[in-house]
C-alpha positions in Angstrom: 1.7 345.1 65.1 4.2 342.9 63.3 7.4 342.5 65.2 10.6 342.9 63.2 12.1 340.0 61.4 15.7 339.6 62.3 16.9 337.6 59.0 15.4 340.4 56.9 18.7 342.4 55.5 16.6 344.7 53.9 14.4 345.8 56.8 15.5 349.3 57.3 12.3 350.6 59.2 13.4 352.4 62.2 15.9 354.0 60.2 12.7 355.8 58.7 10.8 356.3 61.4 14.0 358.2 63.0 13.5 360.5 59.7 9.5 360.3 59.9 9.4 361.4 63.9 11.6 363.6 63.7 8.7 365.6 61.5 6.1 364.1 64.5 4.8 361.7 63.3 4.1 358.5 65.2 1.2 356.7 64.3 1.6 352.5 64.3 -0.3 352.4 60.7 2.3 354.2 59.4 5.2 352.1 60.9 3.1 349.0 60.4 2.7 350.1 56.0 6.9 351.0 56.2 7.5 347.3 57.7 5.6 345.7 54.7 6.8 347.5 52.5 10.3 346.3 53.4 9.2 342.4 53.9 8.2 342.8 49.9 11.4 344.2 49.3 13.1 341.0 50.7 10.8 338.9 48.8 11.1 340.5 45.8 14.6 340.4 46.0 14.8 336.5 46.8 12.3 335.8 44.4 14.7 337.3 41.7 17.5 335.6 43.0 15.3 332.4 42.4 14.8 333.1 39.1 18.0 334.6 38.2 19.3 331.0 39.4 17.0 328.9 37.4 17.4 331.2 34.7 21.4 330.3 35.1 20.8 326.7 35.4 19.1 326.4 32.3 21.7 328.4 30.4 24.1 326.4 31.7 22.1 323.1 30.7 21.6 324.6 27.2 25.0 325.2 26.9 25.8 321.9 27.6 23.2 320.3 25.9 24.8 322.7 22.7 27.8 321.2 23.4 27.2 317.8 23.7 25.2 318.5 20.1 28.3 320.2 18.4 30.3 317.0 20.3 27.8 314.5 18.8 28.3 315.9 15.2 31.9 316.3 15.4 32.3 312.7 16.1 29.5 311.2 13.3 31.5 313.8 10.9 34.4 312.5 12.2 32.9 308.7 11.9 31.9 309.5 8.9 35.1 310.7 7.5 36.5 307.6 8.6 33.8 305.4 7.4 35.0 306.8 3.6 38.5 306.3 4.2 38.3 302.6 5.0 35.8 302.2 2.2 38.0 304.1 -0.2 41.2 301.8 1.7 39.2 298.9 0.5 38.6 300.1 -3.1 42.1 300.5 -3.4 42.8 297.0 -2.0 39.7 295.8 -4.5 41.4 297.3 -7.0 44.8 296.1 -6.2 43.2 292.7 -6.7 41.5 292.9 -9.4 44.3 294.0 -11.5 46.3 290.9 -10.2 43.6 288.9 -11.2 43.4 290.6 -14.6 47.1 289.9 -15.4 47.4 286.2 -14.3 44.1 286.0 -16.7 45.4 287.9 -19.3 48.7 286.1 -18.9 46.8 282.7 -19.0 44.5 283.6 -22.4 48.2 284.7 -24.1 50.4 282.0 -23.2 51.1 279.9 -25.9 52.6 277.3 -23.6 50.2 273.7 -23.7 47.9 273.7 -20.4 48.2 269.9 -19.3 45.7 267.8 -17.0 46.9 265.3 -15.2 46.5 262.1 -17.1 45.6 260.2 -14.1 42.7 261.9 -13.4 39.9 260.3 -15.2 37.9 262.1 -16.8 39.8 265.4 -16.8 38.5 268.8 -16.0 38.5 270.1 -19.6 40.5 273.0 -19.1 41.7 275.4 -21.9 43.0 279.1 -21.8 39.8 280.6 -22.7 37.7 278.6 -20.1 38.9 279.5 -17.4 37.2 282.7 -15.6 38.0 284.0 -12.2 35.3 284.5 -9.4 37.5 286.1 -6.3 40.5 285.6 -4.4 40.7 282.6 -1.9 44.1 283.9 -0.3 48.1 285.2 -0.1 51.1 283.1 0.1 54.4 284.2 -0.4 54.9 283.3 -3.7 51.7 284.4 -5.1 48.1 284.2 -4.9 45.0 281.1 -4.5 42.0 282.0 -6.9 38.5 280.4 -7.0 37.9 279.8 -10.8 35.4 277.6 -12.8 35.3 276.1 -15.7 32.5 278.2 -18.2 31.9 275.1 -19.9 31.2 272.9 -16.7 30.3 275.2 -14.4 32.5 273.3 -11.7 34.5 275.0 -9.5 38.5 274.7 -8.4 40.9 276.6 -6.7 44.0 277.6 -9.1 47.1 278.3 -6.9 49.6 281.0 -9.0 53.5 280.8 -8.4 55.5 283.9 -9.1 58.7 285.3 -7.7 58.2 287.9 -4.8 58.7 291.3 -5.9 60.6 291.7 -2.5 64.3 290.3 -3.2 64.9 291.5 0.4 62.7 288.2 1.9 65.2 285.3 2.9 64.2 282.2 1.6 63.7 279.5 4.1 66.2 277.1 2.8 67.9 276.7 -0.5 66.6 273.9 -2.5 70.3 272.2 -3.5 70.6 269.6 -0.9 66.8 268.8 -0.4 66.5 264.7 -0.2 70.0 264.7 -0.2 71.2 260.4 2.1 74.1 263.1 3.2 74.5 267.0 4.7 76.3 268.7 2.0 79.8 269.9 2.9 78.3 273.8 2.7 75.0 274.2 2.7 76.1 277.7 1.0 78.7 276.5 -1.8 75.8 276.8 -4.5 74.2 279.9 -3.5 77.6 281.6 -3.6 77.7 281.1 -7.3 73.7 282.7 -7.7 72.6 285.7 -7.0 70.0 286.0 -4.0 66.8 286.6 -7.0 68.5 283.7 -8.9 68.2 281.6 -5.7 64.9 282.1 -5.0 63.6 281.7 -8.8 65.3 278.3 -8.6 63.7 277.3 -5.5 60.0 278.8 -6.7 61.1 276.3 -10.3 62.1 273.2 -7.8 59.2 273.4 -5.6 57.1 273.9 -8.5 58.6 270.8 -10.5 58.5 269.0 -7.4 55.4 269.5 -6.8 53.8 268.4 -10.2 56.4 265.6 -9.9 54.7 263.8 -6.6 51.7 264.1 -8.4 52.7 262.6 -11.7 54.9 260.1 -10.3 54.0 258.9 -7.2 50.2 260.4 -6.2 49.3 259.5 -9.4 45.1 258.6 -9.3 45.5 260.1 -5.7 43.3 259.1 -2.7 40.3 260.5 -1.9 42.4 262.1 1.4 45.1 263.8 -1.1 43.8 267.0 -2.6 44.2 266.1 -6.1 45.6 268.0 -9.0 43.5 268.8 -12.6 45.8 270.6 -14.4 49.2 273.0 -14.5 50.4 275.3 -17.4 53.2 278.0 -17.2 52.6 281.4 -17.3 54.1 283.9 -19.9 54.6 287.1 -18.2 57.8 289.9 -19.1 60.2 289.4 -16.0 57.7 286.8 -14.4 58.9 283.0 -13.9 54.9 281.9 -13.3 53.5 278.6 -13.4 49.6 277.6 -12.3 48.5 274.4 -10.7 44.5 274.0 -10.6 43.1 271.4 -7.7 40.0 270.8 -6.8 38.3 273.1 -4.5 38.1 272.5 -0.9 34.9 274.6 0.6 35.7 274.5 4.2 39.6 275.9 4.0 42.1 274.1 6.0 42.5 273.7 9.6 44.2 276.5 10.6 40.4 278.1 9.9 38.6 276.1 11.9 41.5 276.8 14.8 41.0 280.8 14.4 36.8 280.3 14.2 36.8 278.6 17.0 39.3 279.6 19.5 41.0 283.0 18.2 37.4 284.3 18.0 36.0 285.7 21.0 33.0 283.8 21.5 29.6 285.8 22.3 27.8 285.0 25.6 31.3 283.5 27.1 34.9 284.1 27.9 37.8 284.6 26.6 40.5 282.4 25.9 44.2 283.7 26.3 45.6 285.3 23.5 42.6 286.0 21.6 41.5 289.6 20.3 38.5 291.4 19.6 36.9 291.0 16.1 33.3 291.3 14.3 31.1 288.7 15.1 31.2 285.8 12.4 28.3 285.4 10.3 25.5 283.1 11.2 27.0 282.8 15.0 24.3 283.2 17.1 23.9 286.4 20.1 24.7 283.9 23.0 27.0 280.4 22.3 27.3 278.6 25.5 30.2 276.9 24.3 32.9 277.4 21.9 35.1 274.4 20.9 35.5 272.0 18.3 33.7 268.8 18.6 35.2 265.8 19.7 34.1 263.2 17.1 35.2 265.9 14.1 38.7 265.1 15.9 38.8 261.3 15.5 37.4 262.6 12.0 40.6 264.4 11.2 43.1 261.9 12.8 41.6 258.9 11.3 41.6 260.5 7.6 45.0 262.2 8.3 46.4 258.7 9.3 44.5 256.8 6.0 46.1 259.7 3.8 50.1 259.3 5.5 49.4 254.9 4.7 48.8 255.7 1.2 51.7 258.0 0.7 53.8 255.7 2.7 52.8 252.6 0.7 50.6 251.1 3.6 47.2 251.6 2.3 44.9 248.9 0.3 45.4 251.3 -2.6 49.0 250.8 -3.4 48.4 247.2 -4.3 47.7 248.4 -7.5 49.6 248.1 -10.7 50.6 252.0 -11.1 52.2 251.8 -7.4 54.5 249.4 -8.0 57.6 249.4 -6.3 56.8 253.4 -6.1 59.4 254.8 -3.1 57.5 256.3 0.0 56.2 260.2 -0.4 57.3 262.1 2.9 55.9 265.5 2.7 57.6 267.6 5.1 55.6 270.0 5.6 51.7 269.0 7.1 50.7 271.8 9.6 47.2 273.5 9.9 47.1 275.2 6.8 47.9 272.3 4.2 45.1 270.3 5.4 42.2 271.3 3.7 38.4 270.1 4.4 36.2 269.7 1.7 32.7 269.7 1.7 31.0 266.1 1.2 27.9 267.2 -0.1 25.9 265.1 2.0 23.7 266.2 5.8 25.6 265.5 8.7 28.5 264.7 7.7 32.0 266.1 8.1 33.8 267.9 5.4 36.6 265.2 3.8 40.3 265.6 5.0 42.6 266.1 2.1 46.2 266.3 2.8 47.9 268.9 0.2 51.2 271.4 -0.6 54.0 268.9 -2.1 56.2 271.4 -3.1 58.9 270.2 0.1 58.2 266.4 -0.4 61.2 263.8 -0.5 61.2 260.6 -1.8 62.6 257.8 -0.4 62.8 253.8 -0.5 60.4 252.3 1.8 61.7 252.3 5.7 64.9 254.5 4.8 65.7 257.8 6.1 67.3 261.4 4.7 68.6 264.0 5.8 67.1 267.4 4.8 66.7 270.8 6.5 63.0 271.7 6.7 62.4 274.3 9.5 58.3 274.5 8.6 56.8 272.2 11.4 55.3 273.7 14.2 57.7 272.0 17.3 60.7 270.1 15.8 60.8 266.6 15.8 63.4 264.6 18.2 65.4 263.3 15.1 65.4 265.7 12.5 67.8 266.6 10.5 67.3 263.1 9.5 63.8 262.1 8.3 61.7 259.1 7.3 57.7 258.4 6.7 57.6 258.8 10.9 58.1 262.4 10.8 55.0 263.1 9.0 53.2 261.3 11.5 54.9 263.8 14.1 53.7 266.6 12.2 49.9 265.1 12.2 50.4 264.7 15.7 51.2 268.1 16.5 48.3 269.5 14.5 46.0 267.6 16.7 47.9 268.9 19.4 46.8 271.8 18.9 42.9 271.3 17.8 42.7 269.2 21.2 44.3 272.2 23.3 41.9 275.2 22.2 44.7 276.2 19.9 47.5 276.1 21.9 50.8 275.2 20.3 53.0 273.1 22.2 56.4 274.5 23.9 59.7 273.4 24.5 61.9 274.2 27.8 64.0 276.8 27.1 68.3 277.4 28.4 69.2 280.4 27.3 66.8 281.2 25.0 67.2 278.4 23.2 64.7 275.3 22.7 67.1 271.6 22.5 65.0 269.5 20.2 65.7 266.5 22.2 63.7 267.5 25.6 59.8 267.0 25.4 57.7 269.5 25.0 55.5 270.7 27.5 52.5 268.8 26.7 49.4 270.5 28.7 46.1 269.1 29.3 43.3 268.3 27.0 40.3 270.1 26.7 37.9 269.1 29.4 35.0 268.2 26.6 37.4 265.6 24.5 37.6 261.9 26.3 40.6 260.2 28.1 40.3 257.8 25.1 41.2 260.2 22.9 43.6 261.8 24.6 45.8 258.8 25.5 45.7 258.1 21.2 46.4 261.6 20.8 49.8 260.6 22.5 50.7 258.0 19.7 51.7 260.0 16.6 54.0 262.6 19.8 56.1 259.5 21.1 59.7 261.1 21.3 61.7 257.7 20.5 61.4 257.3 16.7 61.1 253.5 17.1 58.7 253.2 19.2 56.4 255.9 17.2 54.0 254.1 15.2 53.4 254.7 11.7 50.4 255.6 10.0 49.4 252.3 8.7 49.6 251.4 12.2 47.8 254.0 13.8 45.0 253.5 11.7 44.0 249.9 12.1 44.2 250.6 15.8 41.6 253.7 15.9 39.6 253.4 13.0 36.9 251.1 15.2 37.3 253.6 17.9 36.7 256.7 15.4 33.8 255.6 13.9 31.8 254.5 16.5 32.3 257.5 18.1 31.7 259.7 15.1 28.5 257.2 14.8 27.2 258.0 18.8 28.6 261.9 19.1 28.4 263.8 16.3 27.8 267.5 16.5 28.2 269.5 13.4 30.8 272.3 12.8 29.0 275.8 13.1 28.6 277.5 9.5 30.5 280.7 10.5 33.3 278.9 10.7 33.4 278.1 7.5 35.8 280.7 5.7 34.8 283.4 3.1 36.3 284.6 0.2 38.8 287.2 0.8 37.6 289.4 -2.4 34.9 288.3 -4.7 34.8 290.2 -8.2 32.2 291.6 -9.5 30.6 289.8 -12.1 32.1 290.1 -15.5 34.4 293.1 -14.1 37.4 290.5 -14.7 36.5 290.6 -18.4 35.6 294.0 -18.9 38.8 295.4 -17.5 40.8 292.7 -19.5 39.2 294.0 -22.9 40.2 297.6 -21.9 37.6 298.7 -19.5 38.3 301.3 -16.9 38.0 301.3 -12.8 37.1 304.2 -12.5 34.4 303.7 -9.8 37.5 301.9 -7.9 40.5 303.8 -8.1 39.2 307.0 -7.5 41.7 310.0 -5.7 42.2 310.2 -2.3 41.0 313.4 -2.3 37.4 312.8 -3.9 36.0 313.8 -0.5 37.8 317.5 -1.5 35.7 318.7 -4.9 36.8 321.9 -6.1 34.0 324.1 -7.9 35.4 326.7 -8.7 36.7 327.8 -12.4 38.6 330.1 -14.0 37.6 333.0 -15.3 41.4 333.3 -17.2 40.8 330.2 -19.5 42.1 330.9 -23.2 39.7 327.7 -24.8 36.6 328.1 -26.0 34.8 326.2 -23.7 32.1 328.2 -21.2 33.0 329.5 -17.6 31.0 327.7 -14.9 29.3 331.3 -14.4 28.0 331.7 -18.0 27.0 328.5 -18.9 23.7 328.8 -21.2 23.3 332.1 -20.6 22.5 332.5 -17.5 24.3 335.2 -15.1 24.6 335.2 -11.9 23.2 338.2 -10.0 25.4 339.8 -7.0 23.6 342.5 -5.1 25.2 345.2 -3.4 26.0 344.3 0.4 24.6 346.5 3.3 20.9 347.5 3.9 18.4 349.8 2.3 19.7 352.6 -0.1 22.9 353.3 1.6 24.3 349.7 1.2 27.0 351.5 -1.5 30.6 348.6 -1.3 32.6 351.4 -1.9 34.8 350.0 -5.0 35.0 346.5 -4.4 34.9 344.5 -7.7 31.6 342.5 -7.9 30.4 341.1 -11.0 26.6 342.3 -11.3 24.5 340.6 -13.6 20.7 339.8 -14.0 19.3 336.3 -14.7 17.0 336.5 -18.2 14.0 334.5 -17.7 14.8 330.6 -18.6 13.5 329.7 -21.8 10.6 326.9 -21.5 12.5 323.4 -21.2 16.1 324.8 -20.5 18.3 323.9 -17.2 18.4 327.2 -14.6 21.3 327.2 -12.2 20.4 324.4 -10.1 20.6 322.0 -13.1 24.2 323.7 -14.6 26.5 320.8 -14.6 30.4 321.6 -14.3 32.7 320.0 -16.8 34.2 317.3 -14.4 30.6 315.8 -13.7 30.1 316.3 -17.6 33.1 314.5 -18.6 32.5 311.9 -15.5 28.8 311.3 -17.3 30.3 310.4 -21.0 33.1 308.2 -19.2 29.8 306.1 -17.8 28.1 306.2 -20.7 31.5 305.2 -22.8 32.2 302.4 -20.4 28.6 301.6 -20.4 28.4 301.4 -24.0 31.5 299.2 -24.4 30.2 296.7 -21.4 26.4 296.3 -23.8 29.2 295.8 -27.1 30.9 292.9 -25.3 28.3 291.4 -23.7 26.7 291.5 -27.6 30.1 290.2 -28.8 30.4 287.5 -26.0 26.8 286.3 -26.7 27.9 286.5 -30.4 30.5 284.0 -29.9 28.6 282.1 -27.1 26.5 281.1 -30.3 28.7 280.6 -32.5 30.3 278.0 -30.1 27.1 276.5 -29.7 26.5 275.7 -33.1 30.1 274.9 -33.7 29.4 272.0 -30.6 26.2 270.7 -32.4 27.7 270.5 -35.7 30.0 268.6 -33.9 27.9 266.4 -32.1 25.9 265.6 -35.2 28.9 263.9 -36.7 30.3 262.2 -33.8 26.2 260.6 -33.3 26.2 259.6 -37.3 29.3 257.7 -36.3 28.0 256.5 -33.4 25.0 255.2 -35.1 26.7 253.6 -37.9 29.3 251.8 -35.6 26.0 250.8 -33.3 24.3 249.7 -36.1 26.9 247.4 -37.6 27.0 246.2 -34.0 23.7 245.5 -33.8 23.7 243.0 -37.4 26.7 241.0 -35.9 25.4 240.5 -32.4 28.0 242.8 -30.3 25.0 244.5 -28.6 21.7 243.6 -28.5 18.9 245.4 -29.3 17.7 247.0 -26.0 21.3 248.5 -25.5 21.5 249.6 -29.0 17.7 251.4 -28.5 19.1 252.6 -24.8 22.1 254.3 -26.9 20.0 256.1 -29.0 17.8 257.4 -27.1 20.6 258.6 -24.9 22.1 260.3 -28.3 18.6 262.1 -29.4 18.9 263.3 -25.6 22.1 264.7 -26.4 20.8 266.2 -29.3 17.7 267.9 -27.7 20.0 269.3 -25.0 22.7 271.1 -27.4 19.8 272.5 -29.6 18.4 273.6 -26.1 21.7 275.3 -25.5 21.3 276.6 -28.5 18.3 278.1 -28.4 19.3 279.5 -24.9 22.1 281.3 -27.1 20.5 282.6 -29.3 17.6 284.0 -27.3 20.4 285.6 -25.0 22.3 287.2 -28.3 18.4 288.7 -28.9 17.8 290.2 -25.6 21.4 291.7 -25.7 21.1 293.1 -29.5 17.8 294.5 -28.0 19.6 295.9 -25.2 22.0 297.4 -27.4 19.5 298.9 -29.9 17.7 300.3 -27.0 20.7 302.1 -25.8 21.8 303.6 -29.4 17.9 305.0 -29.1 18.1 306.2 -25.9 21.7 308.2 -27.1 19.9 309.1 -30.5 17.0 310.5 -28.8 19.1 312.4 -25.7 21.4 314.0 -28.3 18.3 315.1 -30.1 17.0 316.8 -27.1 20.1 318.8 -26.1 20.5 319.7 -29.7 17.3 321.3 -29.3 17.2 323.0 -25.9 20.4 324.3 -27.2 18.9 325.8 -30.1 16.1 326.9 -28.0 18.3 328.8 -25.9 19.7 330.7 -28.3 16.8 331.6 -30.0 15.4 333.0 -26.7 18.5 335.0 -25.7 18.7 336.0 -29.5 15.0 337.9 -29.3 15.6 339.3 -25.6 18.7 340.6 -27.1 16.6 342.2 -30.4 14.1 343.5 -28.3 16.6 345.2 -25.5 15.7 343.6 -22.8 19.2 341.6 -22.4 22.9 343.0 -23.7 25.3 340.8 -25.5 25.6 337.5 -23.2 29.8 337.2 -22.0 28.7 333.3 -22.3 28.7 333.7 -26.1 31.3 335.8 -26.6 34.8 334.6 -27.2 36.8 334.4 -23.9 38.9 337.8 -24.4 35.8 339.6 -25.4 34.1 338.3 -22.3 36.8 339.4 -19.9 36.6 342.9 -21.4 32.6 342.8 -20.9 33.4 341.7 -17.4 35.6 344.6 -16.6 33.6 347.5 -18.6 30.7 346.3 -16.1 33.0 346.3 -12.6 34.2 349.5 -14.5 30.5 351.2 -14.3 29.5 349.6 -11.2 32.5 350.7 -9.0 31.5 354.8 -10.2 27.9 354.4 -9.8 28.8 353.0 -6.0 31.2 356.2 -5.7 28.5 358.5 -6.9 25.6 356.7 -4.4 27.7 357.5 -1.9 28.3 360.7 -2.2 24.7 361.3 -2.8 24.4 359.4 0.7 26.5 361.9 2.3 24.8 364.9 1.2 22.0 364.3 3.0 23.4 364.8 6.2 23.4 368.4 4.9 20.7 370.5 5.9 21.0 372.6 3.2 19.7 370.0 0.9 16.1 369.5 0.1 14.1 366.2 0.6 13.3 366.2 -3.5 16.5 367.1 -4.8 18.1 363.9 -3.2 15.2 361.7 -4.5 15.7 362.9 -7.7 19.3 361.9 -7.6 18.6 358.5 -6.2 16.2 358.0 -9.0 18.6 358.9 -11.8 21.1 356.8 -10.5 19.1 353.5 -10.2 18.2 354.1 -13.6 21.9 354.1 -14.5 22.6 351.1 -12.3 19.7 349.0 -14.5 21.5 350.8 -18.1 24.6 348.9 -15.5 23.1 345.5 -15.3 
């Protein structure tokens, strides 16, 4: 016999044995069948406990598994939500921008003020106020804004740099322009802004820097250097409470310095460390998943300070260049203000090769006779120079030197000791240790264009007949390209032909859209007093509302529900899905409008693109008869011979064959848009035709349903009082058919009542709730 198992709680066998001997009975088979009985029990009941714990655990894993779901949603919602608010933030921003650009256009094509090139330049960049068209935004500056532009007629490319007063009157200026080149202090630097307000100030200093500015280039810069960034052309602008003015340069593809500084060492590089101070952003373009090493290459350095150097000799009369007759006994240009971002790189346009230096921003240059010095106020370098306030062609060679301070020390700007927080000007900087990549050589010149004394620092002429050997050799035996994502984007780039458009009194409404466009609101009034169709009764179709509940006893017991039926559609006409509500109507004929009004002016542009054409080969034609007839009465007295007189000719009849090329490109552009346009007045024709008719359509079907019984008078053609009162005549009936239903309901639970009188009740009052609908 089994002996009893002590962990067995449930075991309760001699318990019943007590009960079952006490009736004699003591046979081991029945003692043995009680015991198993008992040892199921317990493993019955562990069994169950099993299960009811697996059974609890997957619950629980469910329910965490629902949660982390709901969790997961939330947050793509919430993503999601947040991906259309910055994308909206940036439409706005877009929009902001474009309407900028729109009004320094608009301002340009109405000024009536002359635009002038600078007569140095030869040849000129052919500039007029309606050739000019803006392709995006380059960046900010405190006074206004840098555009990319281009020239239609040329197709080249410059950067235009706009001038206006800041709307903020609140912004201190950095130093009022009275005593700027001034051999003396004045006595108060304040006795002439005490007589001007602070907005007067600042439009005089926005007017000096911009006349000074066009002055250095005019006067002194004249046929520039090829390390100046040079000036095309400059015009005011004519805008209501606006003192603008525009300069246009040529356009330098690489940005300025301060880019390659940010690219390089503000940008966390992938693969690598950090350097201190930088912060997290979006991978630049083109940079590949692992760089091994971030920093700017040495031989671009010697670039930079050798072209830096030959721009300072020209501007201080050192260079080769000033020998010629236009710089005579010109005084020397100290500009004041070189830092990173006024020296700009230009792309060369040749493989491997480094993007041309160009010096620029003369708004804060002095002038001064050779080797003198004046006294001015400038406040814009990066670490003050030992001997300002008074100045001479040295301290732009200081400021040079601190640039390439900072490209040599992963773009670190030097520092100053300081005694109570102030810095003296007269200690030396902390000057820290070179990158490890760059070469003693380098950093031992590096130290020339820093030297504390004035007298001994060299100047630039000096400088560069000293490392210009040194520079291109190296250049020659280590160069290693800059990376393309550090070349700069555009900050916004237009659409294409949205400048014009929006100039000519097209909308942005795909830009400028509410802040709540996320928030669409369906629903319409039923109380409207115009004679337009509720969203609920448009074409004639009604909306059915059943009564809630189940089976026949579903009564709502007074509740106001508008019951209707839906008529069978009409072959070709929209059912509910298709219904379109009056703001995504009106949205559709805006689109159409604008598209309409984008095909006219394109028509109207290729109109006048023609027209210009023609005008230029009429032109031409003339100026080539002259041409001949001067080359041929060159020809009979021997001026030219007769190979150069054949060479000019054929070089004419080239001429020729291009403009009537252009020409011919005109014309077959003003075709395809006339066929464009032609196509869309169709299309229109042809869609109006088609509603015209499924309107018609609709009525005639609605009109015959309504003849034969099958459908009341439709609310939806009914004027709008008329339909309120059908509305309510039906909620009316409705409500008392409910009421009756559910009395009939509760008469059944009397047992008085028979089985057929109830159904006959039922059946009369569904008839009266279809005479209802």
């Amino acid at each position: 016999m089994q002996a009893p198992d002590p962990t067995n709680k449930f075991d309760y066998t001699d318990k019943v044995l007590e009960i079952i001997r006490g009736q004699d009975v003591a046979d081991e088979s029945i003692v043995q069948k009680i015991r198993d009985i008992f040892v199921q029990i317990d493993a019955d009941v562990e069994a169950d406990g099993i299960n009811l714990m697996a059974e609890y655990e997957k619950a629980i894993k469910e329910e965490e598994r629902a949660e982390a779901r709901a969790e997961a949603k939330a947050k793509a919602e919430s993503a999601e939500a947040q991906e259309r608010r910055e994308e909206r933030a940036e439409r706005r921003l877009t929009h902001e921008d474009t309407e900028a650009a729109v009004e320094v256009i608009r301002a340009i094509h109405q000024t009536t003020a002359p635009l002038r090139h600078n007569k140095w330049r030869k040849p000129n960049a052919g500039f007029t106020n309606k050739n000019i068209r803006i392709i995006g935004k380059i960046g900010q500056g405190g006074f206004g804004a840098v555009y990319l532009i281009e020239n239609i007629e040329t197709k080249v490319q410059y950067a235009m740099k706009t001038q206006l007063v800041r709307e903020n009157d609140d912004v201190p200026m950095m130093s009022p322009p009275a005593w700027r080149g001034a051999e003396t202090p004045p006595v108060t630097p304040s006795s002439e802004a005490s007589k001007r307000s602070a907005k007067a100030m600042k439009e005089r200093h926005l007017m000096t820097k911009r006349f000074n500015e066009t002055k250095c280039y005019l006067q002194y810069i004249r046929s520039s250097h090829p390390s100046i960034c040079n000036l095309e052309a400059f015009f005011d602008l004519e805008q209501p409470e606006d003192n603008g003015h525009c300069h246009i340069f040529e356009y330098c593809q690489w940005g300025t310095l301060e880019n390659i500084v940010t690219q390089y060492y503000d940008t966390p590089r992938w693969g690598s460390g950090e350097p201190e101070g930088s912060f997290w952003a979006h991978k630049p373009k083109d940079m590949p998943t692992i760089y091994k090493h971030a920093a700017i290459p040495e031989a671009f350095i010697w670039h930079v300070y050798m072209q830096t150097m030959e721009a300072l000799s020209f501007l201080h009369g050192d260079h080769e260049l000033n020998k010629k007759p236009e710089f005579h006994s010109r005084n020397q240009v100290i500009c004041l203000d070189i830092k990173l971002d006024n020296i700009f790189l230009k792309d060369p346009g040749k493989p491997n090769t480094y993007p041309i230096v160009k010096i620029g921003d003369f708004g804060e240059a002095t002038y001064v006779p050779y080797g003198e010095l004046r006294w001015h106020d400038t406040g814009n370098t990066i670490c003050k120079a030992p001997e300002e306030p008074y100045l001479s062609a040295k301290y732009d060679v200081w400021c040079v030197g601190m640039s390439l301070y900072i490209l040599s020390h992963s773009g670190r700007r030097p520092k100053r000791p300081e005694v109570d927080g102030e810095q003296d000007q007269k200690d030396k900087p902390k000057w820290g240790l070179c990158d490890p990549h760059l070469s003693k050589v380098l950093a031992n010149e590096l130290e020339k264009p820093r030297e504390m004394e004035v007298e001994k620092r060299w100047t630039a002429a000096q400088i560069l007949d000293h490392i210009r050997p040194i520079a291109e050799e190296t250049i020659r035996l280590t160069y290693r390209r800059l990376q393309n994502w550090a070349r700069p984007e555009l900050q916004v780039t237009f659409e294409e032909g949205i400048i014009e458009r929006v100039e000519g009194g097209g909308a942005l409404s795909e830009i400028s859209e509410s802040s709540y466009d996320d928030d669409y609101d369906d629903s319409d009034d039923d109380d409207d007093d115009d004679g337009s169709d509720d969203g609920d009764d448009d074409g004639g179709d009604e909306i059915v509302n059943e009564p809630s509940g189940g089976g026949e006893g579903g009564a709502i017991g007074g509740v106001e529900v508008e019951v209707e039926i839906r008529p069978p559609r009409p072959p070709g006409t929209p059912d509910s899905g298709e219904k379109r509500t009056k703001e995504q109507e009106a949205k559709e004929k805006e689109a159409r409008e604008k598209e309409a009004r984008e095909q006219q002016a394109r028509v109207q542009q290729a109109i006048e693109q023609l027209a210009k054409e023609q005008q230029t080969t009429e032109h031409l034609a003339k100026e080539h008869l002259t041409q001949k007839q001067l080359a041929e009465k060159h020809l009979t007295t021997g001026r030219i011979g007769k190979k150069q007189f054949v060479r000019e000719q054929r070089l004419r009849e080239q001429q020729a064959r291009e403009q009537l090329a252009r020409v011919q490109q005109a014309t077959e552009h003003l075709a395809r848009e006339q066929q464009k346009e032609l196509e869309r007045q169709q299309e229109e024709e042809l869609k109006r035709q088609r509603e015209v008719q499924l309107r018609r359509q609709r009525e005639e079907e609605l009109k015959r349903r309504r003849e034969e019984g099958q459908v009341p008078e439709s609310p939806s053609l009914a004027p709008p009082q008329k339909r309120r009162l059908i509305r309510y005549k039906k909620h009316r009936a409705y409500r008392d058919w409910s009421m009756a239903f559910e009395s009939v309901h509760l008469q059944t639970l009397k047992p008085d009542i028979s089985f057929n009188e109830i159904l006959t009740t039922k059946i009369f009052l569904f008839s009266e709730l279809s005479t209802i609908k």
